[in-house]
KEGUMI-736466 format. One record per residue (C-alpha): x, y, z; residue number from 0; residue in three letters. Coordinates in pm, whole numbers, plus 32768, in hexadecimal, padded with zeros to 4 digits. Example, Ala and Ser with C-alpha at 12.3 -4.5 7.8 and 13.67 -1.06 7.14 Angstrom:
% KEGUMI-736466
<site east="84CE" north="7E3E" up="830C" pos="0" code="ALA"/>
<site east="8557" north="7F96" up="82CA" pos="1" code="SER"/>
% end
This chain:
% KEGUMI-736466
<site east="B86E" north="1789" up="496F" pos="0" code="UNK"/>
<site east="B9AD" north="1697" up="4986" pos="1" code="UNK"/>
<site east="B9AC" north="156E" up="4A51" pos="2" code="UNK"/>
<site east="BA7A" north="1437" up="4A98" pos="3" code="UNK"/>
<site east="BA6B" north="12D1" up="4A71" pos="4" code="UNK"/>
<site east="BB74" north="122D" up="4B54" pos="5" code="UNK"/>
<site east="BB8F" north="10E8" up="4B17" pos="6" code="UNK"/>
<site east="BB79" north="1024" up="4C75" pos="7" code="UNK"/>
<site east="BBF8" north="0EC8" up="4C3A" pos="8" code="UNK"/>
<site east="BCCD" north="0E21" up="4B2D" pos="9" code="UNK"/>
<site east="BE11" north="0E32" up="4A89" pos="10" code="UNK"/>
<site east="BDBA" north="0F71" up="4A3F" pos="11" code="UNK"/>
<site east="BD39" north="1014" up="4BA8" pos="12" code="UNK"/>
<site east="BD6F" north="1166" up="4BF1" pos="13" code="UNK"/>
<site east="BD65" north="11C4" up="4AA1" pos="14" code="UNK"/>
<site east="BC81" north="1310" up="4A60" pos="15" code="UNK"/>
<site east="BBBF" north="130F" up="490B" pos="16" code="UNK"/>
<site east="BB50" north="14A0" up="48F4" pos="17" code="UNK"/>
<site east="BA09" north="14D5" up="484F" pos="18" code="UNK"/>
<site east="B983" north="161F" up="47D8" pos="19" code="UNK"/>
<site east="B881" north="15D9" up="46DB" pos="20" code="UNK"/>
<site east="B6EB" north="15C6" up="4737" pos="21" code="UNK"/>
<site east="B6DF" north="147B" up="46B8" pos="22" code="UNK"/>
<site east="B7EE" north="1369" up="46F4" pos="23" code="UNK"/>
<site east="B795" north="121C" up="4695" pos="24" code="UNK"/>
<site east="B80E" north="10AF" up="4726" pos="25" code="UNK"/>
<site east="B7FF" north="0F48" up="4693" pos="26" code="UNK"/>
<site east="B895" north="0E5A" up="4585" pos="27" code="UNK"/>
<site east="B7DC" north="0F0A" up="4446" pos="28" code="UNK"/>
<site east="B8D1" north="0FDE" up="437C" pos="29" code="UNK"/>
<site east="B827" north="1132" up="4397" pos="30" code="UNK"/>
<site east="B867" north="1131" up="4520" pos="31" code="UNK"/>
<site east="B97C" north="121C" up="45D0" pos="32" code="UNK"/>
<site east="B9CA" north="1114" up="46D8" pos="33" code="UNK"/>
<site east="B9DD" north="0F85" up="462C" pos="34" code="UNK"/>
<site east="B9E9" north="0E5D" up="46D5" pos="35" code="UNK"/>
<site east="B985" north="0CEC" up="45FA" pos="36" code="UNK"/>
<site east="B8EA" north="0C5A" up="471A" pos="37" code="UNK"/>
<site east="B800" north="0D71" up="475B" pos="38" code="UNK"/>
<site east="B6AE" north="0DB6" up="469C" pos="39" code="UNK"/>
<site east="B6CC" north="0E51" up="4561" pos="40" code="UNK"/>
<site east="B645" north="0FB6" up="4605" pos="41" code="UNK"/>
<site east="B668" north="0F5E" up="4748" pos="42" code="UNK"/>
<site east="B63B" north="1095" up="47FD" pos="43" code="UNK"/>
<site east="B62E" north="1215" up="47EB" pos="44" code="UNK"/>
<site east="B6C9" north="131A" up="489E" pos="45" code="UNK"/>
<site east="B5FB" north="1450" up="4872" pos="46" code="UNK"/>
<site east="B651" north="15CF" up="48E0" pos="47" code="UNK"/>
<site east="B594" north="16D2" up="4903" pos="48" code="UNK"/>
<site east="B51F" north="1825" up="49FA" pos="49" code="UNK"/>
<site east="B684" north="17BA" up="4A92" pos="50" code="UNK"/>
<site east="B623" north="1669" up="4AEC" pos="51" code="UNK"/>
<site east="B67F" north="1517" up="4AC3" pos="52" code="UNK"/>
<site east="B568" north="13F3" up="4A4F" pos="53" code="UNK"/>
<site east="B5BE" north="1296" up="49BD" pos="54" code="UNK"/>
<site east="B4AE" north="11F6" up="48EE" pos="55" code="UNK"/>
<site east="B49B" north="1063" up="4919" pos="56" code="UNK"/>
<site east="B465" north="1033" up="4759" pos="57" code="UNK"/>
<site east="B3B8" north="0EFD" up="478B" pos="58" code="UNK"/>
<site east="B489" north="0E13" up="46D1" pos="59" code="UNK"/>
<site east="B463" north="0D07" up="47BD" pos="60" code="UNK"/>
<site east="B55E" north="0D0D" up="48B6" pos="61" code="UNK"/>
<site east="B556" north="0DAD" up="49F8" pos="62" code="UNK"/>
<site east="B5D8" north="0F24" up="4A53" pos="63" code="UNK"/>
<site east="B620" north="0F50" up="4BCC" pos="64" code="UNK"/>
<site east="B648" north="107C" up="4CA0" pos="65" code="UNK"/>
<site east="B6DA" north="1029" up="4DDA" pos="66" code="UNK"/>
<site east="B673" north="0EDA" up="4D80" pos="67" code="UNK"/>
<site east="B51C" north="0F13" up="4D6B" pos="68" code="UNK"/>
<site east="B488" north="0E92" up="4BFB" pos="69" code="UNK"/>
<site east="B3F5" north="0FD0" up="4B31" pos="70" code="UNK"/>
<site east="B29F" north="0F55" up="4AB0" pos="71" code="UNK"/>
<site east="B2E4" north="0F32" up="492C" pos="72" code="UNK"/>
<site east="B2A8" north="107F" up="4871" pos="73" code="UNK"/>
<site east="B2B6" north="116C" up="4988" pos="74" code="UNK"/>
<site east="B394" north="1255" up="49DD" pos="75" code="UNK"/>
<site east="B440" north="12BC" up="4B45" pos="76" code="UNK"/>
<site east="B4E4" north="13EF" up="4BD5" pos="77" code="UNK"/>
<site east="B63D" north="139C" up="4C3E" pos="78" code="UNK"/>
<site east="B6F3" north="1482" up="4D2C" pos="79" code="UNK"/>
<site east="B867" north="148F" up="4DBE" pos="80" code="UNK"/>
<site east="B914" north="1356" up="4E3B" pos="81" code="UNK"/>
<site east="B7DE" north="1263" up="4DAB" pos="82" code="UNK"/>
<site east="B862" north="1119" up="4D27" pos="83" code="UNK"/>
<site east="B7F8" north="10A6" up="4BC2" pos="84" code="UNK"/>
<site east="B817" north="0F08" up="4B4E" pos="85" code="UNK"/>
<site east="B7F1" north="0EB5" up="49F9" pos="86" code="UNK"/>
<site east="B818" north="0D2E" up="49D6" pos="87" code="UNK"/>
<site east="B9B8" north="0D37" up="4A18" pos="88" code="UNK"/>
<site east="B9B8" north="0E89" up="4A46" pos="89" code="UNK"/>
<site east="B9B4" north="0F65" up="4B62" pos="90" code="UNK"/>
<site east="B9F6" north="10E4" up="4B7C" pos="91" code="UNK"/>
<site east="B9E8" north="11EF" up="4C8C" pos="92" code="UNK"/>
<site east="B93A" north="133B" up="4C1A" pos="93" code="UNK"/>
<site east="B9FD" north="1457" up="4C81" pos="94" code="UNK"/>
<site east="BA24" north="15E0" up="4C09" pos="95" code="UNK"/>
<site east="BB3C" north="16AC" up="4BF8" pos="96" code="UNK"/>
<site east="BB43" north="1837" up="4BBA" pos="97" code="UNK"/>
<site east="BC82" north="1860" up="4B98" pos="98" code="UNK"/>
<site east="BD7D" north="183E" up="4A88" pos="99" code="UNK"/>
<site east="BE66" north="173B" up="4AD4" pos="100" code="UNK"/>
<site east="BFBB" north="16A3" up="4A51" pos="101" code="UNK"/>
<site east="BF72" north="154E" up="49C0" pos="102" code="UNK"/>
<site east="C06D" north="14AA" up="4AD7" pos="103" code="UNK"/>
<site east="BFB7" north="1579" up="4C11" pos="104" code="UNK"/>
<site east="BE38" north="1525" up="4B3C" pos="105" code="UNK"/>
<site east="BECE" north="13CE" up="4B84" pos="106" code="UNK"/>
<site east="BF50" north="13EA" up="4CDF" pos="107" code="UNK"/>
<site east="BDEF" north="1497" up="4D30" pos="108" code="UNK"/>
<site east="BD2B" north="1363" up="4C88" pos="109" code="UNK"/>
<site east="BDC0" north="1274" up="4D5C" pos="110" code="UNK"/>
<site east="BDB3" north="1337" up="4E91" pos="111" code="UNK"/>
<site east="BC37" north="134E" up="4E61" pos="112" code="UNK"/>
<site east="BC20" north="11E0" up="4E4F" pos="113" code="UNK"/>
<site east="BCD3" north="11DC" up="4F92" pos="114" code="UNK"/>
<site east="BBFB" north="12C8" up="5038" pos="115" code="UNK"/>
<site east="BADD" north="1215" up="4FF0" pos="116" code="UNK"/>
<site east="BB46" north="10A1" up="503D" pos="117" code="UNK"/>
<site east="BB98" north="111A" up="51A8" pos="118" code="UNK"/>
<site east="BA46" north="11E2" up="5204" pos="119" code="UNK"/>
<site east="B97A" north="110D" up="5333" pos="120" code="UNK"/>
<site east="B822" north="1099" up="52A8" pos="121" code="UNK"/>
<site east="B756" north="114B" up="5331" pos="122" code="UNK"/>
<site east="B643" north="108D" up="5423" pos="123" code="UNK"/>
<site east="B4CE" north="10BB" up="5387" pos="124" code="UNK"/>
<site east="B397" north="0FF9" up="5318" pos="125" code="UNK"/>
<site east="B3ED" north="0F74" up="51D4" pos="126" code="UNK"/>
<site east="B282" north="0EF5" up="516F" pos="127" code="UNK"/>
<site east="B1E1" north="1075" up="51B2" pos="128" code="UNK"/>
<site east="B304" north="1119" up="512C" pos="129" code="UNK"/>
<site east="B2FF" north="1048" up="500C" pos="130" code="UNK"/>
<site east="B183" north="108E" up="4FD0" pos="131" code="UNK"/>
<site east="B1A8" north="11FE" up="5034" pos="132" code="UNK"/>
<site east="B28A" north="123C" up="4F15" pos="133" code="UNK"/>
<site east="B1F7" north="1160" up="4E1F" pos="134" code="UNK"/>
<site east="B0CE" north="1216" up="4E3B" pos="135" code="UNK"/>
<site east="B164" north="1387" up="4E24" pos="136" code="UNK"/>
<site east="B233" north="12DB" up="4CF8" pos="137" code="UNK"/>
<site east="B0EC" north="1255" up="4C42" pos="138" code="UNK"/>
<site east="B04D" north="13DE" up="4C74" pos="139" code="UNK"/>
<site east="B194" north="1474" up="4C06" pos="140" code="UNK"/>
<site east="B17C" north="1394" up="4B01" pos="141" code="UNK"/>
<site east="B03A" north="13EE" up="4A4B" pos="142" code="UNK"/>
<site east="B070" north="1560" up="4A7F" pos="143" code="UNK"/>
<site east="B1B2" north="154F" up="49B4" pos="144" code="UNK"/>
<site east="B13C" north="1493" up="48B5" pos="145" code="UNK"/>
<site east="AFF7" north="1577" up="487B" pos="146" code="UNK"/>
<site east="B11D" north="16B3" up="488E" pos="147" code="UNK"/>
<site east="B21E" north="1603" up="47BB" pos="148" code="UNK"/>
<site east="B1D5" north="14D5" up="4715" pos="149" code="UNK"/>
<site east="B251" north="1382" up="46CA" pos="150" code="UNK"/>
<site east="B386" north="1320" up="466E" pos="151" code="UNK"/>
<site east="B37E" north="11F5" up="4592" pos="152" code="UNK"/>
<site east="B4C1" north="118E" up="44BE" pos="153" code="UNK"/>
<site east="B523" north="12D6" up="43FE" pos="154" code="UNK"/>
<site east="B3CF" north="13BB" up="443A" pos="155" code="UNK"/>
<site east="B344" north="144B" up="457E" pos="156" code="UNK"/>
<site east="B19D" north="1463" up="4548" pos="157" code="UNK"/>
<site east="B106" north="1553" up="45E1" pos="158" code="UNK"/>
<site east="AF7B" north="15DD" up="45E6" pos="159" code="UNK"/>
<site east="AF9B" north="1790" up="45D0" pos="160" code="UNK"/>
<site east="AE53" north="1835" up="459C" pos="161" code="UNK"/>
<site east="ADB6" north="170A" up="4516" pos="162" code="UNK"/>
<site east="AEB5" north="16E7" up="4409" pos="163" code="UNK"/>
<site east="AF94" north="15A3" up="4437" pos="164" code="UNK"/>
<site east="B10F" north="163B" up="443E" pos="165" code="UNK"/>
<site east="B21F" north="1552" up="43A8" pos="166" code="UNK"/>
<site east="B395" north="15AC" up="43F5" pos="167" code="UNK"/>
<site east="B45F" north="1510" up="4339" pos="168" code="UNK"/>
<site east="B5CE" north="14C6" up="43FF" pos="169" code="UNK"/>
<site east="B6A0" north="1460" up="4305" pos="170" code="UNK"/>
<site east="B7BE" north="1570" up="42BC" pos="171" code="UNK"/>
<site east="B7C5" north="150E" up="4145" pos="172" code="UNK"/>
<site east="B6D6" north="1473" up="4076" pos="173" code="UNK"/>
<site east="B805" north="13C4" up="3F5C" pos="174" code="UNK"/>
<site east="B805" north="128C" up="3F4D" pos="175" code="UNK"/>
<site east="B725" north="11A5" up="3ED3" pos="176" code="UNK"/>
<site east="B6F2" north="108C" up="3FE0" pos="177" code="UNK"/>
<site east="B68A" north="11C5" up="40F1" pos="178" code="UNK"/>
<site east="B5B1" north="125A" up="3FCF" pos="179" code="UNK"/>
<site east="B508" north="110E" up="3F9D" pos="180" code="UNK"/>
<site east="B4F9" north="10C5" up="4118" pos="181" code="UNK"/>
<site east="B462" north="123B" up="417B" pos="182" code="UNK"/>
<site east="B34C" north="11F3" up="4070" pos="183" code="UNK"/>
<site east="B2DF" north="1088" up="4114" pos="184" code="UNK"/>
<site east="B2F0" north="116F" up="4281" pos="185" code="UNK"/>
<site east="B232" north="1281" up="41F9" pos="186" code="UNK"/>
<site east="B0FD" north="1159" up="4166" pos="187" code="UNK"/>
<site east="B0F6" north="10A7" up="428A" pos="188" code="UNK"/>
<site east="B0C3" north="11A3" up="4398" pos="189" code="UNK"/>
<site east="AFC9" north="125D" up="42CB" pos="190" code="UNK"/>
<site east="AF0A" north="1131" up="422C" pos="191" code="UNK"/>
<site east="ADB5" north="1212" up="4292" pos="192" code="UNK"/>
<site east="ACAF" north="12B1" up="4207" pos="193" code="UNK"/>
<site east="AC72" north="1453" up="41FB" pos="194" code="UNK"/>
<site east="ADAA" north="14C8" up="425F" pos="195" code="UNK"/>
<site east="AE6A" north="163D" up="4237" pos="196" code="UNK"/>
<site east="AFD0" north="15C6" up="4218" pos="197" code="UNK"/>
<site east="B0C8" north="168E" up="4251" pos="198" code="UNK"/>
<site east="B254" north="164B" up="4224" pos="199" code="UNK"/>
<site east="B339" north="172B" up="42CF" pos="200" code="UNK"/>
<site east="B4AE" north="170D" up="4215" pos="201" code="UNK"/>
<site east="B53A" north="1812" up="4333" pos="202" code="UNK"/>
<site east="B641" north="16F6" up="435D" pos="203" code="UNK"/>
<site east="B699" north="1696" up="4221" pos="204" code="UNK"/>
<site east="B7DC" north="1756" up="419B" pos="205" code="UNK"/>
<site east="B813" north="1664" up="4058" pos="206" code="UNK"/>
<site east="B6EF" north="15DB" up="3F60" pos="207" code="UNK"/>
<site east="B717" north="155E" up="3E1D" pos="208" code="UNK"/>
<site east="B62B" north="1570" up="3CF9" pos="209" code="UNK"/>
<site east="B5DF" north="13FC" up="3D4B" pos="210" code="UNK"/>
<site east="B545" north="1449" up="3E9D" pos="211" code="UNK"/>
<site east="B458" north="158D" up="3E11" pos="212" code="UNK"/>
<site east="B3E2" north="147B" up="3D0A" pos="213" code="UNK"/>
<site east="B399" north="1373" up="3E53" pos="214" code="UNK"/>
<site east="B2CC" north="1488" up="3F03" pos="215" code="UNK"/>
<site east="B233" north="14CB" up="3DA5" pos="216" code="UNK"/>
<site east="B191" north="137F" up="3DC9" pos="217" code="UNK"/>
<site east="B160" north="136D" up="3F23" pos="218" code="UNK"/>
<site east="B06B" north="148D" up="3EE7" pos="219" code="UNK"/>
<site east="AFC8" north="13B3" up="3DF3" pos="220" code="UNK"/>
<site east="AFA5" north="128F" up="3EAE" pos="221" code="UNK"/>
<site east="AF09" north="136E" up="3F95" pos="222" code="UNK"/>
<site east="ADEF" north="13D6" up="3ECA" pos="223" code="UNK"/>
<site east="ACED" north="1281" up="3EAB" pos="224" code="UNK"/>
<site east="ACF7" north="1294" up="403E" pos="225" code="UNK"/>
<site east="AC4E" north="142D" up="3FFA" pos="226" code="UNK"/>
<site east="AD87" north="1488" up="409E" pos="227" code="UNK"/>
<site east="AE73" north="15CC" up="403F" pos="228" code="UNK"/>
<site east="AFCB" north="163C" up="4080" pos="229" code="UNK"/>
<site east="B095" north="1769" up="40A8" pos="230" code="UNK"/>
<site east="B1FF" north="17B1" up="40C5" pos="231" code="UNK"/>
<site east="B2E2" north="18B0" up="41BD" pos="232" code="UNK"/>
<site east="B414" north="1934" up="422D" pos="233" code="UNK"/>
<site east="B4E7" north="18D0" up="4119" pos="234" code="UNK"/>
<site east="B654" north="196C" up="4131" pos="235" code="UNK"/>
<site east="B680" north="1A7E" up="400C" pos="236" code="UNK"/>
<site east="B78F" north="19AA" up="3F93" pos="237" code="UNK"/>
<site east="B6A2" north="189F" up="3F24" pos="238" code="UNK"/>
<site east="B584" north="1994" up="3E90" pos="239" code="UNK"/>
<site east="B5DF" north="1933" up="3D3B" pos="240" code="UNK"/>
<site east="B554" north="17B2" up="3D6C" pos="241" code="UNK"/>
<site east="B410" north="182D" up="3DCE" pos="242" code="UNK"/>
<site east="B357" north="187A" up="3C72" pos="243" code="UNK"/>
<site east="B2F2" north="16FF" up="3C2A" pos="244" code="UNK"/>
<site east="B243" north="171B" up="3D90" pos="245" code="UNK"/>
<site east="B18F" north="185C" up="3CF8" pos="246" code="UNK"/>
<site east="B123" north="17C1" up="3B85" pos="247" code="UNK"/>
<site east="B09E" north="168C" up="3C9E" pos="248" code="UNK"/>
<site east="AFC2" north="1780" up="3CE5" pos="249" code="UNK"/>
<site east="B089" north="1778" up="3E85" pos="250" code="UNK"/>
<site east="B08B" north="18BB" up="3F3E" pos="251" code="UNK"/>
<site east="B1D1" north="191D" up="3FB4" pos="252" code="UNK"/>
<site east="B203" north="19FD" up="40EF" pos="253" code="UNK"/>
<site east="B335" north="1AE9" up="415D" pos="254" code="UNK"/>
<site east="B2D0" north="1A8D" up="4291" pos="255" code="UNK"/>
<site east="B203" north="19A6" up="4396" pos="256" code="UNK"/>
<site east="B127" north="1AB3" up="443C" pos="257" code="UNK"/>
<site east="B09F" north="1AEC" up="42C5" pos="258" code="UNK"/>
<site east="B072" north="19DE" up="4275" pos="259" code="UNK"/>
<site east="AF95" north="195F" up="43A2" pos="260" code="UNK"/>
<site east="AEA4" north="1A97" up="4369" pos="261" code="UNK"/>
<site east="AE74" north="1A51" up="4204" pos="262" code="UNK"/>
<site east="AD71" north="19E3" up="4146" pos="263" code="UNK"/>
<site east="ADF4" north="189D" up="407D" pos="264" code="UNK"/>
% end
């Protein structure tokens, strides 16, 4: 699903920033889509998926607002046409768009959107009851998606499947040393517990070096003094040739997820 940022005020208003992926982060740190110095370093997340639109408050410290109410720090929030995002400086207008459009019309349309908006009439209602009315469906909508589809925390989404904890990792490539190094500290933190099935799902990985198979090498042996074990999936053909150091580790390594959550490892 493609959406649209428009930014809303600034030197730069009326300017749409398209975004197509299922994971599009914002903030100062280097591995974000969207930077900004004088936001947290993973400020915030804006998550697709089922054709919806969510954005996940990261928890770095500073504030996320939708329609300037604060998004408690970790949780995510469904976001629908016309809502109004503020990120420190920053302030965009969600919006979607179907149709292919000429960059000077996409341009014309972005502003025109803007304009739309600014001269609706607020509409008379109970703010307080409102307010509580939707943070309450938001808190239940809440849990349920993150139960169906994890967390998303810097570059992994962790999810619970079939008592196995699922690990996505959402880098596109796995090169470099710093996001090797960084993924690793991620993967320790978050699952820092005792007894656990681990499994990493590489579905969106298109590039990984021999560096990163060796990472995940030891991951799966810092796993083992907490009785935990780990398994491996969805790993493009392309890369199949990295995997036999995972096998001599003595890590399964699935075709696919379904497989892999039935099996015995």
């Amino acid at each position: 699903m493609k959406f649209y940022l428009i930014v809303a005020k600034g030197r730069k208003q009326g300017l749409p920033i398209p975004i197509s992926i299922d994971l599009f982060l914002v903030g100062s740190d280097r591995m974000c889509q969207l930077r900004k110095s004088s936001l947290g370093p993973k400020h915030c997340a804006f998550v697709t998926r089922d054709r919806k639109v969510f954005v996940r408050d990261m928890d770095s410290g500073k504030p996320t607002l939708v329609n300037g109410a604060a998004i408690p720090p970790g949780q995510e929030w469904p976001l629908h046409k016309g809502d109004r995002i503020t990120l420190g400086p920053l302030e965009f207008l969600i919006q979607c768009q179907e149709h292919h459009l000429a960059k000077s019309d996409l341009e014309e349309w972005a502003v025109k959107c803007l304009d739309e908006i600014d001269e609706q009439e607020p509409e008379e209602h109970d703010e307080d009851a409102s307010h509580h009315s939707a943070s309450s469906a938001a808190q239940s909508i809440f849990a349920k998606l993150n139960a169906m589809t994890g967390l998303v925390t810097g570059q992994l989404r962790i999810g619970m499947e079939q008592g196995v904890t699922v690990v996505r990792v959402n880098c596109l490539k796995l090169v470099e040393t710093s996001e090797i190094a960084s993924l690793k500290k991620e993967l320790c933190d978050n699952l820092n517990r005792s007894n656990l099935r681990v499994l990493i799902d590489l579905k969106n990985v298109r590039r990984l070096s021999s560096q990163a198979v060796v990472m995940f090498a030891d991951f799966n042996r810092w796993l083992i003094p907490w009785g935990s074990t780990m398994a491996v999936c969805r790993i493009r053909p392309e890369l199949q040739s990295a995997m036999p150091l995972l096998k001599v580790e003595n890590v399964r390594v699935y075709r696919d997820k379904k497989t892999a959550l039935s099996a015995n490892w």
